[in-house]
Every structure is written in C-alpha cells, then in structure tokens.
N, C-alpha and C positions, 0 to 999 in steps of 0.2 A: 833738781829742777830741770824739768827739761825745755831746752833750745830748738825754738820755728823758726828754723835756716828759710833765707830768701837768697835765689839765683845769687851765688859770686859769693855770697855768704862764709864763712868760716868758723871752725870751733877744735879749740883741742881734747883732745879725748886721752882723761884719765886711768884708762884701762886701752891693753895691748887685745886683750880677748874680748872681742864682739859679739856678735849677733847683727846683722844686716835685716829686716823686715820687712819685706815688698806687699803693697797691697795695688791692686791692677784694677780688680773689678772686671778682668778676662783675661783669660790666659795666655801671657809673656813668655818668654824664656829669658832666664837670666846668664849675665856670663862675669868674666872681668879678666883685667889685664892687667900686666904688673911689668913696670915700667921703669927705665934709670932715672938718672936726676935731669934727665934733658925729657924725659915722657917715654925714651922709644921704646920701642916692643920689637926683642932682638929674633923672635921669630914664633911658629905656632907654639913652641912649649913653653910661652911664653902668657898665653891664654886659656883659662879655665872656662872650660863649655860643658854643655850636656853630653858633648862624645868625649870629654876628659876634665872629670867632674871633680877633679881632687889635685892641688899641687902644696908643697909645704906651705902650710899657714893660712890655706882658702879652701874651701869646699864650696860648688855650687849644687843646685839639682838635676837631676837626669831628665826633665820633662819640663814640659811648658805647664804653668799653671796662675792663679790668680793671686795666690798666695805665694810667697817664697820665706825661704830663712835661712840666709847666707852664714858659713859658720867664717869667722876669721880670726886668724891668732899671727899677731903682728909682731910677735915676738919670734916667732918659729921661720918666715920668710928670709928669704936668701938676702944675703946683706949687701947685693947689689940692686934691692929693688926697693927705688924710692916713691914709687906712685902704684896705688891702686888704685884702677879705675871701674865701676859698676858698673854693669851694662844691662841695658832690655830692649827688646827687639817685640815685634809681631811674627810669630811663627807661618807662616805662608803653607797654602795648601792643607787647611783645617777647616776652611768655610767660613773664619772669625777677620773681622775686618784689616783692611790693608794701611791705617794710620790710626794714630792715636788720638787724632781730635774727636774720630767717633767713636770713644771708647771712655770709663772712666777717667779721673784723673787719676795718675800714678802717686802714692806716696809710700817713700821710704820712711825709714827709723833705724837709729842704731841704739842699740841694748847694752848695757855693762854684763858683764858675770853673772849680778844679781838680779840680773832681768828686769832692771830699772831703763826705764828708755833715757838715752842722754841727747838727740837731736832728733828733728822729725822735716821733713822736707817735701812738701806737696808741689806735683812739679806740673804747674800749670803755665796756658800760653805755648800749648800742642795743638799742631795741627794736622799737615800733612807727611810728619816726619812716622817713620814705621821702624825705627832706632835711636836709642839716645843713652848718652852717657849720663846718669843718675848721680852719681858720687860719685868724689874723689877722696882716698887716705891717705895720704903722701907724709914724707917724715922731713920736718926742718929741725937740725939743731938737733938731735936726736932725739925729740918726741912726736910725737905722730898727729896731727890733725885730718878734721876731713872738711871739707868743702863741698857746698851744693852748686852743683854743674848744673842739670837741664839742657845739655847741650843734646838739639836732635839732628836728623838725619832722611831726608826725604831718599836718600838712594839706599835708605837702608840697612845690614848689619856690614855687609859689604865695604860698602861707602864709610862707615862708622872705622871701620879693622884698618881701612886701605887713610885716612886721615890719622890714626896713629903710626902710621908708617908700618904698617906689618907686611912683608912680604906675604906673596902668594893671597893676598886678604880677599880676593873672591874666590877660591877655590875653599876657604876653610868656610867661611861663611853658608855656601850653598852646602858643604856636608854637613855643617850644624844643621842648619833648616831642613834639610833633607830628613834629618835620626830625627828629629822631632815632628814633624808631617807624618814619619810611617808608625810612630808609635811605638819605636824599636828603645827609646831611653826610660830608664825608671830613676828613681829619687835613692839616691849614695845612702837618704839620712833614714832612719829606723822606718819601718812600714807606718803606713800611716795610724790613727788611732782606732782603735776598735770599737767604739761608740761613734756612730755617727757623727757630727756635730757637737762631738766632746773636746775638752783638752786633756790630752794626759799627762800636762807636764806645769800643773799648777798644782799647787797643794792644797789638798779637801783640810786641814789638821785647824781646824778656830777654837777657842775652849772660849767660855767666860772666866775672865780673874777668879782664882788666880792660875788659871789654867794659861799652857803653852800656844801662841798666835801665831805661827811663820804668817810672813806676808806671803800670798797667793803670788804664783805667777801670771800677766794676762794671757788670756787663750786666743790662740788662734781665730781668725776669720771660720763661722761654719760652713761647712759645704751646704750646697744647695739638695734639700728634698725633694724629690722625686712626688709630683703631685698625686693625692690620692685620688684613686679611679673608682673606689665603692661607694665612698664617704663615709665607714663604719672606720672608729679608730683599731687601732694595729695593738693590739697587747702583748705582742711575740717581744721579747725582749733586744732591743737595737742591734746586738752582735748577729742575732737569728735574722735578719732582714732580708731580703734580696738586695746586693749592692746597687746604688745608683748609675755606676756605670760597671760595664766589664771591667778587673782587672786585668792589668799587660802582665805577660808572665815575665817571672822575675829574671833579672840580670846577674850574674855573677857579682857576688861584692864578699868585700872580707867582713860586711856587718851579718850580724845573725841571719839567716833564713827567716822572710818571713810567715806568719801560720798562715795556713791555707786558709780561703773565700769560705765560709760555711755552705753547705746546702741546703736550700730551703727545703727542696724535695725531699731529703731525706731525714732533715731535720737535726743534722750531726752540727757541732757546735765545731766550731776551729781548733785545730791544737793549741796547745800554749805550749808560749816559747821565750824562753830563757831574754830579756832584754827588748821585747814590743813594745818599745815607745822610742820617742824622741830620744836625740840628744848626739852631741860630738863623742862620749866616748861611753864603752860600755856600763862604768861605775853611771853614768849620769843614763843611759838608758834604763836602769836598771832600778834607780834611784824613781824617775818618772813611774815608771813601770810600776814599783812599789803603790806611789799616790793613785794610778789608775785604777788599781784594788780595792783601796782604800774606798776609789769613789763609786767603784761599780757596786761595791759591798753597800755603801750606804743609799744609792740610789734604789738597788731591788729590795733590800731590806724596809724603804720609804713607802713601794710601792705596795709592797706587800701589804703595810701596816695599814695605807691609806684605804686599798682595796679591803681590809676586814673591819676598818672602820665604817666603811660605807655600807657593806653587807650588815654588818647591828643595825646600822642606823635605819637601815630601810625596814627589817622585820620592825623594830619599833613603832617604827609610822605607819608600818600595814597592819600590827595589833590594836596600833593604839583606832585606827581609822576601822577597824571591824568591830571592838567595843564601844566604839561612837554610836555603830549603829544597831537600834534595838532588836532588829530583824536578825542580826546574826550574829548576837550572844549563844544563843540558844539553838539546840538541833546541830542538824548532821550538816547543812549547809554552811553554818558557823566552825563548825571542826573540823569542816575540806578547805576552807580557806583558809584557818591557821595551819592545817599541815601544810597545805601551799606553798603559806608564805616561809614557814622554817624551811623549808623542802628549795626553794630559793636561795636562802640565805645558806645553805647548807651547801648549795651546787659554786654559788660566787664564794664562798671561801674557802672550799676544794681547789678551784681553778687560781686565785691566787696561792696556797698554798704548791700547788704544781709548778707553779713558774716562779714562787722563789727555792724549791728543791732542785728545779734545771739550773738555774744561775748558780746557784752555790755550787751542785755539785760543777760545775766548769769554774767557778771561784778554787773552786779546794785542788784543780786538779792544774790548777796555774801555780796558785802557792806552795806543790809538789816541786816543780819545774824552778821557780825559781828560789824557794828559802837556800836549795844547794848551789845555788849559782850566786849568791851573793857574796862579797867581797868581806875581809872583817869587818870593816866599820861599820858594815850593815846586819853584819850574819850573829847567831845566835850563842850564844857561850858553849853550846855542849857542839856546834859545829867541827866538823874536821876541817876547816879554811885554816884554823887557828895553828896545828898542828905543822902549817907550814908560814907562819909570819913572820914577817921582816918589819923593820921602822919603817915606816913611808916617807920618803923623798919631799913630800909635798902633803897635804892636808885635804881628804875629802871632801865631798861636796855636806857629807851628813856625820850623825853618826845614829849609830840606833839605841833610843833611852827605854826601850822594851817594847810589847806588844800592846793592839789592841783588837776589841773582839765585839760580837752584838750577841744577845741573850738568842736567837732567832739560834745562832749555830757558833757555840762559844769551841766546837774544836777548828773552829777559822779563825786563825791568828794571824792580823796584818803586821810590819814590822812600823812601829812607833820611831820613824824618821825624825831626825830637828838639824837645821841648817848650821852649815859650820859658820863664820864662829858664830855661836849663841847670842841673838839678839837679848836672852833674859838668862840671869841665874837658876840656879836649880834650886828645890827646897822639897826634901824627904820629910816629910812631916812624920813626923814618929808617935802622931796625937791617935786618940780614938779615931777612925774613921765609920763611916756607916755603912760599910758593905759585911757581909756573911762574917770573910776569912780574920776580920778585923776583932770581930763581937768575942772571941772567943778566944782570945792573947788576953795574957795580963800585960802590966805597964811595962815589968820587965825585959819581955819577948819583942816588944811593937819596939821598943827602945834599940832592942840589940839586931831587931831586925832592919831597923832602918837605917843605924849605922853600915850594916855587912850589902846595905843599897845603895850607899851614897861611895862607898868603896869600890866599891862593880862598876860604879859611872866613875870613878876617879881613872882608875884602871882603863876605862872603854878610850877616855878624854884622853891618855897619854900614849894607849896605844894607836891611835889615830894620826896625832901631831905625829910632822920630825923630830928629832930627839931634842932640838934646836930652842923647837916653838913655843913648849908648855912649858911652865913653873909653875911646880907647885908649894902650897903653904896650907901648914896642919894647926889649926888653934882646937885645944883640947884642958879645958881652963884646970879640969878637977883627975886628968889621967883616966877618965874612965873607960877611953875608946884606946886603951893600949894595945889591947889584944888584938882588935879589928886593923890596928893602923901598922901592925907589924911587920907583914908583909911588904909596906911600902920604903918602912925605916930600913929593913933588912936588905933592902935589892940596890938604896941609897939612890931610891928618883925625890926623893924632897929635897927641895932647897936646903930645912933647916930643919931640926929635930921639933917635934911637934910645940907649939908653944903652951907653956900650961902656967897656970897661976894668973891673976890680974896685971900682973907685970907684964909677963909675957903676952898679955890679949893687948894690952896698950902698946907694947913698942913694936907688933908686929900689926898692928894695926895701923900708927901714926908710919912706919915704912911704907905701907900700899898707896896712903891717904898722901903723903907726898907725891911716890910716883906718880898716881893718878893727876894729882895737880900740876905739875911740871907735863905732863902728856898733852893735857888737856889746853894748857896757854900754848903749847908750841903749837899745837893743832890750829886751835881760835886764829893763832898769829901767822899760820903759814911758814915758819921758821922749825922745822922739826931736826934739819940739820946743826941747827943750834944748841942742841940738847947737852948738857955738861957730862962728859965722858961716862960717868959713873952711873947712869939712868941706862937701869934694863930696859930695851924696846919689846921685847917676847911677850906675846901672851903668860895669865897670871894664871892661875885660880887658886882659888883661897876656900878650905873647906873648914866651916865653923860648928864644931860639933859641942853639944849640952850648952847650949844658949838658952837662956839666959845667964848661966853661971859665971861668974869671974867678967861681967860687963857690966860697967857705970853707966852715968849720962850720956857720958863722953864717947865712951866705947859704942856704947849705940847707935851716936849719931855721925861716928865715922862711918861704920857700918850700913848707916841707911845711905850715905854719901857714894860709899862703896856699890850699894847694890844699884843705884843712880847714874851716875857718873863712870863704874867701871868698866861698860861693856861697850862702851864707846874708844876707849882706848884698851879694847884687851885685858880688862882686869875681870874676871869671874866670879861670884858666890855661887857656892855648894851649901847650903846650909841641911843640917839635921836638927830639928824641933818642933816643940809641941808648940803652939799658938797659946796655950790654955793654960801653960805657964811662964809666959811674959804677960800676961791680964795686968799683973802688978803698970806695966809703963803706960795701960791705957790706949786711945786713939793713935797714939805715936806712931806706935808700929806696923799699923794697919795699913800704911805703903809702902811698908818694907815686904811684907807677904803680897801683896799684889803685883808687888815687881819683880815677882820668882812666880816662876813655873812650878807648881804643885803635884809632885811625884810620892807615891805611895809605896811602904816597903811589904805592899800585902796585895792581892787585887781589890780593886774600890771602882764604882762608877761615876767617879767625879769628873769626868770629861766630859763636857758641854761640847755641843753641835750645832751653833745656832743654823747651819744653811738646810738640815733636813730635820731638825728638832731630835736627833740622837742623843742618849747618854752612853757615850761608850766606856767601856772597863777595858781600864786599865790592868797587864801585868806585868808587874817588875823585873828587870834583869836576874837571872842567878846562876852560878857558878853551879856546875854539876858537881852533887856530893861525890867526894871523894877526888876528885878532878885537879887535876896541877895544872890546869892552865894560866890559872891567875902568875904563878910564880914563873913559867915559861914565860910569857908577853913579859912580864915586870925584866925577868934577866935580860932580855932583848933591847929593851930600852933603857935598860941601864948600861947594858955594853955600847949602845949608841950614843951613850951621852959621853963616858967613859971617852973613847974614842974621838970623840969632838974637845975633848976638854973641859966638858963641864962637872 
C-alpha cells in the first residue's frame, strides 16, 4: 500500500534498494547529500550532482530534466552517513522559469526493488523558492526511514548547499548550474528508450489463465511530441523519427555506448547495442532491454496485422459498393474499378508489409547483439556463457523459462523472461496440446518429453539461486521419471531421494504443508524471528511428476494449499501433467492449474496477449543433444552446497 507523506511526515522503508521518482512537470536538476548524524556535509565529495553523478550507494542524472530516477542502495553507503538528503533546484540560464510557484508542482515517489511505490509526496506551498530539499533518508536504530521535507530556498542551490554547512557552497553550486545551462552533462543511466514515449522497463509478458502474468512495471512520464506540421499521420516506424530535440553528444561513462540518433535522410536505422535500456546494473539493463523487444516485436507485428486488416476491409467495401451498383457490374468501366480497387489493396499491403520487414530485420539484428551478451540466467542452453559459470552470490532479477516468437517471423526468438522469485508455480503439461509439433507425439513421447522440461527448469532454478537459496524436493509416486531425475540424484542437489509410493507423497507433502504453515503465522504475526530452530527459511521447490498417481483426497488438497499459499513464503510447484487425467477429481482442481503457469514440453501457441490481442508460441528450453552442460552447472552447485555445508 502506498503512503501520501505530508510536509514533516515520516515512514520506514522496508527495503535498503530504491528508486527515487521525480515528476516536475519542467526540467529540474536533481542532486543530494549525504550527511552524519548531526546532518553536516563534510565537504564537495560529499554531494552527488550532475558534474559527479555517482557516489557509493546513490546515483543521480547528468542533466536537468522533468523526469528523474534516482537509483539508491542504502545498504552500499559509507557507514558514516546517516542522512540523505534530495535536492531540486531550477537550472538557470535555460530560458525555463526562476521559482517554482510558476512551475508544476513537484512530486516524488519512492519505489521498492519491485517497482511497487512505497510513499509518494506532492510538495506543494512553493513559491519564490528556486531550490528545495525534497526528501530525507536518514538511519535511526539501524533502519532507515525517509521523511517529507519541502524545505525551499529563495537564494537558491547555493543558499540550499551553504544551510547544510557545506563549505565552498557557492562555488560548487554555480559549477553545477553552469554543466547544466551549457548542456555539457548527460544521464549516468542507460540511453534513453528507443521508442518514443515508450517504457522499456515494464514487462509486455500477460497470458490468460493459465498462462504466466508478471506484474508490469509503471512507465515513465512520456516525452513530449513534436507538433505535427503537415497533418498526414507519420507511418515511419518511432525509432526511424526525427528526434524531438538534438541529442548532446555522449559523455564518457562505464555504461554501454549508446546507439547512434538514426538518420532520417538516409533512412539507416540505429545500431543495436548490447544493454539499451534502463536500469542500475547491466543484468537489469539487459533484462529491460529483453521486454523492449518483446514490445517493439508485438507493436509492428499489431500494426502490420491492423494495416492488412484494413486493406481487405476496404476492397470489400469498394466491391461490395460497385455490385451495389447496376451501372458497373457489367463492361470495361466495372472491371477498371475492381482492378483499382485490388490494385489499392495490393499497394497498402505492400507498404505495410515493407515496414514490418524494416522493423524486424533491425529486431533480428538487435537480437544478434544481445542473445550473446546475455548473462546465464537469461542466455540459452547451447550458449558459451554456460562454459564459464560460477554459483551466483545472489539471485537474478529473472530467469529464462524459454522463447517466444510471432508466425509473421518465427526465426525471431524473444528470450521468455519471469521474475525471480516466481510469483506462480510452473506446470509442464504433458497433455495433448493443439499446436503442429504436439499432433504427431504419441502419449509416450509428450510424457517423456515433458518430464526432460520440467528438468531443464529444475536445472535453470538452481543454477540461478546461491547454493544457499533453493531446496529442492522430487515426488515421483510410481518411479517412472527415474531416468530423467538422475542427473540430479547423482550430482546430490536434492534434499531427499525422490519420494515414491503413497507414503512417500504423504510425508513429504505433510513436511512442506507444515513449513508453509509455521511461515505463514510468523509472517501474519510479524514474529519471523520466533520461528523454532528447525524450520528451513530458503526457498522450496517441490517438483511433482505423474500426478495424479499415488494422491488421495488428502494429498491433493495439500497440494492445492501448496500451490496457494507457497509462493508467498518461498515454497514452489513444478508440476508435470496431464489435466485430462485427474477429470476423475472433477471442478476441484480446476484452481490448482490456474494457479500455475502453463509451459509446454513441445512449441504450442497458448500464450494469450490481451494488450495487442497476440497468440504467441511458445518454445521450450533444451539441452543441446549430446551437450554436458546440464552435468557441468549441476557439479557446480553441488560443489557450492558441498562447500557451504549443505
């Protein structure tokens, strides 16, 4: 839920890593200062500005602008610094007003991790002030809250710097204003989006149930468009545009290069470049980057469709409106206006097919540039990244549950991202599906193929965790997925040897079904340090393969408890089955598969797109034949657990 801070206001913030969000409504410069337990600011390096845009644990941007997005990680600053303070000023010598009464009101936001806003603060009751401190984060007790300031400044950033005690505070002040007036600063954080008035760092990815949902991220404020001067709309696709303003040429940063400004003149599309998009560190640009794909893919692919739907539509309305009329059935005047009108429809679905072969081919020649720049979590099984992995330290932002693609140009393959940790369980349906590759498996093949699926993601999920993180648990009632599960008993990353028989689906069932329950009251109650010594805190997952087999009542409705209640405290299902053989339990189970994400061990187009009415196909993860990878990553993680003691 989030918190509308009023002036003097307070709140603690559950997360050390932020996001800051400025909306100005005219371009501000942002800064901040970081301060001891008394406030002071022991001198310039003591301040983050547009001419030193980066200090441990803060980043601001290089340029004055309307928007901002401060990155902070309050866990990484120096552990003499107990006050952050936010700053926004009126950049001087821009032509843009000299106080903020005549200007938008300002409002901040601060963001979690998750891109959930945790407080918002509209900082009105400006007038003559042309600086003001916005927020404060400061640490009591050793957690961190912030506070809504609104404190402004009629003399300015100056007057602002020199009331924190900063030495030298008009000499730093007029060189910040000075690199922002010449237009000498640019923005620390990834180039901006290549769509105009796009966001690149929400995620396009919505299915219908029982398909996979991340929650979007919100997008940025748009920029402002450039009024049109002919009044005929622009069909050149948003990347091909002329920019709305010059870009400043770019500054030295350790972030990627960004692609070059297209030419209109000459019609050259931008390069692509490994990490265009948002974000604090490369996996997360990279990550954005990925969805901007995704969305550019599904926008020219919309248009395309739209514009060759329109093209029928219109021949039908001009044959139908020529056999309307008696006069020109018949004769040569009648057969110059049907060739006409084909001859139309012929030319508009030329010109749409033109402009989505331009977009793609600059889609295909992005997804060159980055499929090999992608990190494991993200990159492809038959990748060479794999050839040099280590456990990771810490836990991605994703991981990759496979590809997807549009009939329009199916050798374009987006990388099928899902947020760590998985808001929904997995479910490899091992049933008949309705696509081609499906029709033409017998029961046995779709069966053993969707086991050696639901393995690939066991595999992806453990290589991703620290060795630390994941637990896993194999219920396998009748031993049939011995073969497939070998690899995992043999490297020793299972908690327990796979459970088989009824017995074994009960007692490792009624295990999780407790955890989950003792998680879940300490949670409700705020008491998590209370937890009785012997309760694993680590994430779970629990992969249940030939389901229905070896499950009762009982076993079932732990199991739907499970798929409910576990990804709230870290318990996961993997399931592998057919829907069409649990019919016997009826409606029962019918939110058990809706509470799982529906993955396929075959390509299928069961991915619903409500935002541009897409059916995207799906294709599944797989191990290149012949390929030792699987058993590489698995040693790795076993010698990291080994190593830890587990």
């Amino acid at each position: 839920m989030t918190a509308e801070l009023v002036r003097g206001q307070n709140h603690p913030l559950p997360h050390t890593r932020l996001e800051i969000r400025v909306s100005a409504g005219h371009p501000v410069l942002a800064a901040a200062t970081l301060g001891d337990e008394e406030g002071r600011i022991v001198g310039p390096e003591a301040v983050v500005h547009p001419g030193a845009a980066a200090l441990p644990g803060i980043e601001v941007s290089r340029q004055a602008a309307a928007t901002h997005r401060l990155a902070v990680d309050l866990a990484a600053v120096r552990d003499s610094v107990h006050r952050v303070s936010v700053l926004l000023a009126l950049p001087t010598g821009v032509g843009g007003p000299a106080r903020f009464g005549a200007t938008a009101v300002p409002v901040v936001g601060v963001t979690g991790p998750d891109g959930d806003t945790l407080v918002t603060y509209t900082i009105d009751g400006l007038d003559r002030e042309s600086a003001l401190i916005a927020l404060e984060l400061y640490r009591r007790q050793g957690t961190w809250k912030v506070r809504a300031v609104g404190q402004g400044y009629e003399g300015g950033l100056a007057a602002l710097l020199a009331d924190q005690g900063l030495p030298g505070a008009g000499e730093l002040a007029g060189t910040v204003l000075e690199a922002v007036a010449q237009g000498a600063a640019r923005s620390v954080a990834a180039p901006p989006p290549r769509v105009p008035g796009a966001s690149r760092d929400r995620s396009p990815y919505t299915a219908a149930a029982p398909a996979p949902a991340p929650t979007p991220t919100p997008a940025p404020a748009a920029p402002e468009r450039p009024a049109a001067s002919t009044g005929r709309v622009d069909y050149t696709h948003p990347r091909r545009r002329p920019a709305p303003t010059p870009t400043p040429a770019p500054a030295p940063a350790p972030a990627p290069a960004p692609a070059p400004a297209p030419d209109p003149a000459s019609g050259a599309n931008p390069a692509p470049v490994a990490g265009d998009a948002a974000g604090w560190s490369m996996d997360e640009r990279l990550y954005n980057q990925v969805w901007g794909m995704f969305e550019d893919l599904a926008r020219t692919t919309a248009a395309y469709r739209s514009a060759r739907a329109f093209a029928d539509s219109r021949l039908e309305q001009e044959l139908d409106r020529l056999l309307s009329d008696p006069r020109q059935r018949m004769g040569g005047a009648g057969d110059a206006a049907r060739a006409a009108a084909r001859a139309k429809h012929d030319e508009l679905v030329a010109r749409a097919q033109e402009a989505l072969d331009r977009d793609l081919t600059q889609l295909i020649a992005e997804s060159e540039v980055v499929e090999p720049a992608l990190p494991p979590a993200y990159a492809r099984w038959d990748s060479p990244v794999w050839q040099a992995y280590r456990v990771p330290e810490e836990a991605p932002m994703a991981v990759r549950l496979g590809d997807l693609h549009l009939p329009e140009e199916p050798g374009l393959c987006v990388p099928f991202l899902a947020r760590l940790p998985l808001a929904r369980g997995l479910w490899v349906d091992s049933g008949r599906g309705h696509g081609e590759a499906s029709a033409f498996l017998d029961e046995a093949e779709r069966r053993r193929l969707a086991l050696d699926c639901a393995v690939a993601h066991t595999v992806r999920l453990l290589a991703a965790h620290p060795a630390y993180d994941l637990r896993v648990r194999v219920i396998d009632p009748a031993g049939a997925g011995a073969a497939a599960f070998a690899p995992l008993v043999e490297a020793g990353v299972l908690e327990a040897p796979p459970a088989a028989g009824a017995a074994g689906v009960s007692a490792t069932l009624a295990q999780l079904t407790e955890r989950v329950d003792l998680l879940q009251m300490a949670l409700r109650a705020g008491a998590a340090e209370d937890l009785p010594p012997g309760v694993d805190t680590a994430a779970h997952l629990l992969v249940v393969h030939d389901f229905p087999h070896g499950f009762d009542d009982r076993a079932v409705t732990q199991l739907r408890y499970l798929a409910d209640e576990g990804p709230a405290v870290g318990t996961q299902l993997l399931m592998v089955a057919d829907p069409a053989e649990a019919a016997a339990y009826g409606p029962v189970l019918d939110p058990l598969w809706r509470s799982l994400s529906r993955l396929t061990p075959v390509p299928d187009d069961h991915l619903a797109d409500p935002w541009v009415g897409h059916a995207w196909t799906y294709e599944p993860p797989a191990f290149p034949a012949g390929s030792a990878v699987m058993r590489q990553v698995l040693a790795q993680v076993a010698d990291a657990r080994r190593q830890r003691g587990l």
